[in-house]
Backbone bond lengths (Angstrom), bond angles and torsions (degrees), N, CA, C in turn:
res aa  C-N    CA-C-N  psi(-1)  N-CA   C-N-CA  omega(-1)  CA-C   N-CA-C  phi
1 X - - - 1.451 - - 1.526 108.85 -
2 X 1.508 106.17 130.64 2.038 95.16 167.99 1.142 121.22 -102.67
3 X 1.045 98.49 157.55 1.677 110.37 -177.48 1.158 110.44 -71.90
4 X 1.377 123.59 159.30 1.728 132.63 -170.32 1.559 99.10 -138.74
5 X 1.409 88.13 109.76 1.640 92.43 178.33 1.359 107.19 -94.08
6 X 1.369 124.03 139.97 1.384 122.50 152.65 1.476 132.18 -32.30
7 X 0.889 113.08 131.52 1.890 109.26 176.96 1.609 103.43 -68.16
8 X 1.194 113.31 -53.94 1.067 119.77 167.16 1.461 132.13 -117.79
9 X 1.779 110.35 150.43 1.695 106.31 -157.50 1.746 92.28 -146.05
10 X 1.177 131.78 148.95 1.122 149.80 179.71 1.432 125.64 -90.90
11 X 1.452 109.62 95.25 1.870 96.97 -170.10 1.583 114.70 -73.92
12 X 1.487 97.52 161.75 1.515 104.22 -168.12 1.543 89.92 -88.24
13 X 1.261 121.04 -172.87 1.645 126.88 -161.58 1.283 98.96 -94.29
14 X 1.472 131.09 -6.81 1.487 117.66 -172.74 1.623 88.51 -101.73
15 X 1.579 125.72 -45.19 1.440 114.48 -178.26 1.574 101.29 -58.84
16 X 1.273 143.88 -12.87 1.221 143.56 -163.54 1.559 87.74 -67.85
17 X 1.530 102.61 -73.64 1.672 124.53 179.00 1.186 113.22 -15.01
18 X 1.530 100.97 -70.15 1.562 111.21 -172.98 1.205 121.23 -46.55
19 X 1.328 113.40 -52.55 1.390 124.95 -179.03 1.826 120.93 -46.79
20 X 1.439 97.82 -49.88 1.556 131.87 -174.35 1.771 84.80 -72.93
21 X 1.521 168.60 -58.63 1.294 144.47 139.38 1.091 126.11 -27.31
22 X 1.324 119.63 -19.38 1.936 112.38 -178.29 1.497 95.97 -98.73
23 X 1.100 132.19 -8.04 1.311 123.19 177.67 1.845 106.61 -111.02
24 X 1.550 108.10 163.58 1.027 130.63 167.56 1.656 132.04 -135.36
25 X 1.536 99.96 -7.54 1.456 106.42 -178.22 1.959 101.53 -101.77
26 X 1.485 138.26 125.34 2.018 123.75 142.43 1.433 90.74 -113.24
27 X 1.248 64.87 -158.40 1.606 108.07 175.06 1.380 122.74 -131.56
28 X 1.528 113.96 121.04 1.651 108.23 -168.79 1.512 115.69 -97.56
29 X 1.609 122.91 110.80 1.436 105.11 174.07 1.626 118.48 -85.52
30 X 1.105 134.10 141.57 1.548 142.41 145.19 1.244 92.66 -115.79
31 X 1.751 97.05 178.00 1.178 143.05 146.85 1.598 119.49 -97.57
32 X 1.669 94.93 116.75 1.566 120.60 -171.42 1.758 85.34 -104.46
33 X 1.749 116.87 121.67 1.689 98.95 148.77 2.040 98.14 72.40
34 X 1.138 99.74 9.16 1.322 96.41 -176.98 2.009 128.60 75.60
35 X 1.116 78.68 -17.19 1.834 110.44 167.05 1.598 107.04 -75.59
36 X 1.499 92.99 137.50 1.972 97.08 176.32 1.428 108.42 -83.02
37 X 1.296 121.26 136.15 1.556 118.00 176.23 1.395 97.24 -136.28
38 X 1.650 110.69 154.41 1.470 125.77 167.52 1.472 107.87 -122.81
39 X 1.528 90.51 133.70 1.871 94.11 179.48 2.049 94.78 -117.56
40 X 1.527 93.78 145.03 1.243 86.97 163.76 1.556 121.97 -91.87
41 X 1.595 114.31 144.15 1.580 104.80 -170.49 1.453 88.53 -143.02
42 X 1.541 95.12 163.11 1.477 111.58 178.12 1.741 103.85 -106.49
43 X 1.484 137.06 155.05 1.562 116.01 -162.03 2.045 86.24 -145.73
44 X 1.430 114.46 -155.18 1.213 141.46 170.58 1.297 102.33 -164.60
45 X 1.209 136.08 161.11 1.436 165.33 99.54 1.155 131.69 -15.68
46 X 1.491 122.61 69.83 1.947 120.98 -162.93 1.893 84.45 -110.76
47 X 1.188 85.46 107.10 1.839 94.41 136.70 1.882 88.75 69.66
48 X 1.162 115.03 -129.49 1.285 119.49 167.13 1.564 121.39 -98.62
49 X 1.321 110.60 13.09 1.887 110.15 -178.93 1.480 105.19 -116.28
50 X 1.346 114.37 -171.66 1.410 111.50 178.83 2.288 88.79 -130.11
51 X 1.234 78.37 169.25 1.577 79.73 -167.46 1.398 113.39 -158.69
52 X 2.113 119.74 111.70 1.344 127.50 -173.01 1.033 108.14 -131.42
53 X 1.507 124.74 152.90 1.292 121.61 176.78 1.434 124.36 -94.30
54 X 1.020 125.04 163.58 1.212 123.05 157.94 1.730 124.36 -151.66
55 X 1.484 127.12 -159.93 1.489 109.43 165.60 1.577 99.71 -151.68
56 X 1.172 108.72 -171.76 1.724 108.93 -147.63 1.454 83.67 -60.56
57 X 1.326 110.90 157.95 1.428 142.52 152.49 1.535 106.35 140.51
58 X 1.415 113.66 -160.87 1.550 124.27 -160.17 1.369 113.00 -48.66
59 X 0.986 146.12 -33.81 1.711 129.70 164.87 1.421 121.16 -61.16
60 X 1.487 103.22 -47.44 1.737 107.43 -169.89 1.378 108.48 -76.93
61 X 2.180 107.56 -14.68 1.787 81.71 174.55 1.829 126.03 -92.98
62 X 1.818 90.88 5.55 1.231 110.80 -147.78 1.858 88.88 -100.83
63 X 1.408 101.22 -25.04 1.435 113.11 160.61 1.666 120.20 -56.92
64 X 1.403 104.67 -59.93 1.807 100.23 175.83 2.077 115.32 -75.31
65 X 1.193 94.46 16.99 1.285 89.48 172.51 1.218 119.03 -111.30
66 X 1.522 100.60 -27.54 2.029 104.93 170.05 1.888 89.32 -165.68
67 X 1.183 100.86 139.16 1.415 104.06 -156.46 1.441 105.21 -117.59
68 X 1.800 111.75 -8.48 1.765 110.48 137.12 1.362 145.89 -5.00
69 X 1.889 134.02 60.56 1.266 92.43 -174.10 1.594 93.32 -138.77
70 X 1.807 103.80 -175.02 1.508 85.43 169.82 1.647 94.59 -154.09
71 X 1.665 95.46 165.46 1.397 98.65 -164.89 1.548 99.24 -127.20
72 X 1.233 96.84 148.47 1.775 117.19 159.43 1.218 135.96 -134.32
73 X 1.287 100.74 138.08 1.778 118.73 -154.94 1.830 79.63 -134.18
74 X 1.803 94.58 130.72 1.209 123.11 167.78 1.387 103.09 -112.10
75 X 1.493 107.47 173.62 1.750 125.48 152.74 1.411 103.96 -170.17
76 X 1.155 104.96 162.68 1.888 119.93 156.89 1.104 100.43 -173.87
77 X 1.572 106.86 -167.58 1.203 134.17 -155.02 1.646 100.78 -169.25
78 X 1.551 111.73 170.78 1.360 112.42 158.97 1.256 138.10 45.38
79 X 1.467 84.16 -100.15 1.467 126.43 -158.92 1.291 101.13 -96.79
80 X 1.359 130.06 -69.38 1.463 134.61 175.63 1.573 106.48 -141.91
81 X 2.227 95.01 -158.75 1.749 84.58 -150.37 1.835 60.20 -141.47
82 X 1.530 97.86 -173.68 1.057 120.44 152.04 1.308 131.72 -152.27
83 X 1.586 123.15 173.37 1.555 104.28 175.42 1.753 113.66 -149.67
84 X 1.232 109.19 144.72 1.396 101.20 -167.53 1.626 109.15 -124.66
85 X 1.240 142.21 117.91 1.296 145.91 -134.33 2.265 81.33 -136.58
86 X 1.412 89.57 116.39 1.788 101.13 178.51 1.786 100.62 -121.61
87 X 1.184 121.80 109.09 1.523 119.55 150.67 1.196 126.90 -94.45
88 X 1.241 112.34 174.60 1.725 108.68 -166.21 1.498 98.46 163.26
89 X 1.596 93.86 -164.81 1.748 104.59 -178.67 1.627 96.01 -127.91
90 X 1.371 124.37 142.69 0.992 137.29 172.46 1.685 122.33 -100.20
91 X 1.585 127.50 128.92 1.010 112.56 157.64 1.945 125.39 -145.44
92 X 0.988 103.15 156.27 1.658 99.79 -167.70 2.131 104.14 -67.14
93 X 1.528 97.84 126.61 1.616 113.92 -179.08 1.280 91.85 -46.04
94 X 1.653 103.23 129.75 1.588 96.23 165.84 1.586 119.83 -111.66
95 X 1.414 116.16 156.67 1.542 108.53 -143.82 2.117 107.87 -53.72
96 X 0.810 119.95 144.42 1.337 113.35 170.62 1.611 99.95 151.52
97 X 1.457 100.99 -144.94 1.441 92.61 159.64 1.698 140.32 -56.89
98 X 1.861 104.32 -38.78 1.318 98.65 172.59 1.202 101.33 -54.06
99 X 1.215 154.56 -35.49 1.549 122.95 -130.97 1.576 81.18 -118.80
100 X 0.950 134.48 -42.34 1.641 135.55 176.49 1.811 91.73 -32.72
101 X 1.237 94.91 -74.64 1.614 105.84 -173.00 1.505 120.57 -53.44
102 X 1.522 121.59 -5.56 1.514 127.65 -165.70 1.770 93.76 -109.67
103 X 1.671 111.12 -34.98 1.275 119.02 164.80 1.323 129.39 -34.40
104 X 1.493 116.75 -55.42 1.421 132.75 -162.45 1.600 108.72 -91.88
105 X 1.874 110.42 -13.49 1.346 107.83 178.15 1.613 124.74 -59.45
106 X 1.641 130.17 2.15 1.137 162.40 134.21 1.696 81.88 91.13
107 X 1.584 100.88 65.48 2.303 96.06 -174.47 2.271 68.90 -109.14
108 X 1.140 85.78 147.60 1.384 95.19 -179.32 1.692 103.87 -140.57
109 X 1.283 123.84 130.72 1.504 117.66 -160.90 1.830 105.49 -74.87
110 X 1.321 126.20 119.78 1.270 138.70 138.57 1.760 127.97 -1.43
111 X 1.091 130.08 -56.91 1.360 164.49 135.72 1.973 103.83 -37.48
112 X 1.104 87.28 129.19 1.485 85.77 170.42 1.710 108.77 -115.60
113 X 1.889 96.98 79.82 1.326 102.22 177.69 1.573 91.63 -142.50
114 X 0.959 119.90 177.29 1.803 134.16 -166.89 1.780 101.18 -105.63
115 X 1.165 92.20 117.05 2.120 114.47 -173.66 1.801 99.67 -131.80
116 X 0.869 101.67 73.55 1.211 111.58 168.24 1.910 123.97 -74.45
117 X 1.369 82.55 -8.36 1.882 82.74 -179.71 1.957 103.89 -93.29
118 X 0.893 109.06 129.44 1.743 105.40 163.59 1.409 98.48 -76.45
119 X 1.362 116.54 170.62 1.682 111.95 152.42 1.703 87.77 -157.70
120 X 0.933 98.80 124.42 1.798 121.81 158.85 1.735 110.54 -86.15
121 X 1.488 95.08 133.95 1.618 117.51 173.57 1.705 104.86 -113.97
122 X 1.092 99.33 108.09 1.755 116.67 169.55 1.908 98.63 -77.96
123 X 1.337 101.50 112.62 1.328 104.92 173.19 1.836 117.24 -70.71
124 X 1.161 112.03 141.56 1.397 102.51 172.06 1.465 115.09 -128.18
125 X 1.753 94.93 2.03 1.331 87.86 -167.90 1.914 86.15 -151.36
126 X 1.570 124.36 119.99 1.518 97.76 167.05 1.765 97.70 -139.03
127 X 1.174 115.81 123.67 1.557 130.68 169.57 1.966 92.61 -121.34
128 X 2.224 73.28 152.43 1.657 89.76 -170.16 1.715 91.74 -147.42
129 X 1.305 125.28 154.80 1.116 134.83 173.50 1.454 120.65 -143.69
130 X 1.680 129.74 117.06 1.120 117.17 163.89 1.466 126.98 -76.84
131 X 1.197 111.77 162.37 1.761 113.54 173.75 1.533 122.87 -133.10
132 X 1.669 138.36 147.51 1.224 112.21 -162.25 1.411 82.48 -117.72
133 X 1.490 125.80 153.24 1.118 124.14 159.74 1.300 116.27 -94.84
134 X 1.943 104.25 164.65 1.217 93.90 -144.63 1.614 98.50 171.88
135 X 1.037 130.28 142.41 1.692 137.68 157.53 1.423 106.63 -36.74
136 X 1.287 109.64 137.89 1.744 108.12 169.06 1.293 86.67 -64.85
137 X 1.586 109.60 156.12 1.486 132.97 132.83 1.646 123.33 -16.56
138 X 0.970 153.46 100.18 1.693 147.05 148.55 1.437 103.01 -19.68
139 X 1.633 113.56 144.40 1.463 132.39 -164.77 1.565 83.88 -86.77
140 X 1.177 102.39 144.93 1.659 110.12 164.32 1.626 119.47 -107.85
């Protein structure tokens, strides 16, 4: 007899985790101007937050104006993909310990431009879903 896998399956919050450490590339949405925007960012995994840099301009001002955002980090392979969708509130490490501690998370910017701001995302919310690829189903 074979097994029948779901196309789709619902990760529990620790496979969420895992996933969110094997990766390094989302996508961050806010609201810029009241408008939805996605920036692409590169992040790490500190402790229980996620954590990217950036430097002044359109995220960080769009950050002190409503600090709402949420990010998604995909992957696959093969067989299938997955995707993990994190909301929360975001805010830039401020110098002291946060930022001591956002320092040593060794996230180093992608871009060879100067991001001197950290900003940590406190999750409040993280769902993840795998998917298998695959032929649709036949119409019945």
């Amino acid at each position: 007899m074979t097994e029948t896998v779901a196309p789709v399956s619902i990760l529990s919050d620790t496979q969420c985790w895992d996933r969110l450490r094997s990766n390094a590339f989302a996508r961050l949405a806010l609201s810029v101007s009241n408008r939805p925007e996605i920036f692409p960012i590169n992040y790490v995994v500190q402790g229980g937050t996620l954590l990217f840099r950036t430097s002044q301009g359109t995220k960080l001002a769009a950050l002190t104006i409503n600090e709402s955002v949420a990010m998604e980090i995909d992957g696959y392979d093969s067989v299938g993909g997955w995707s993990v969708v994190v909301k929360g509130d975001a805010h830039a490490a401020e110098w002291g310990d946060d930022y001591n501690e956002a320092d040593v998370a060794g996230l180093r910017p992608w871009v060879a431009t100067r991001k001197p701001v950290f900003v940590r995302v406190q999750p409040s919310e993280i769902t993840g879903r795998t998917f298998v690829f695959g032929p649709a189903p036949e119409d019945l």
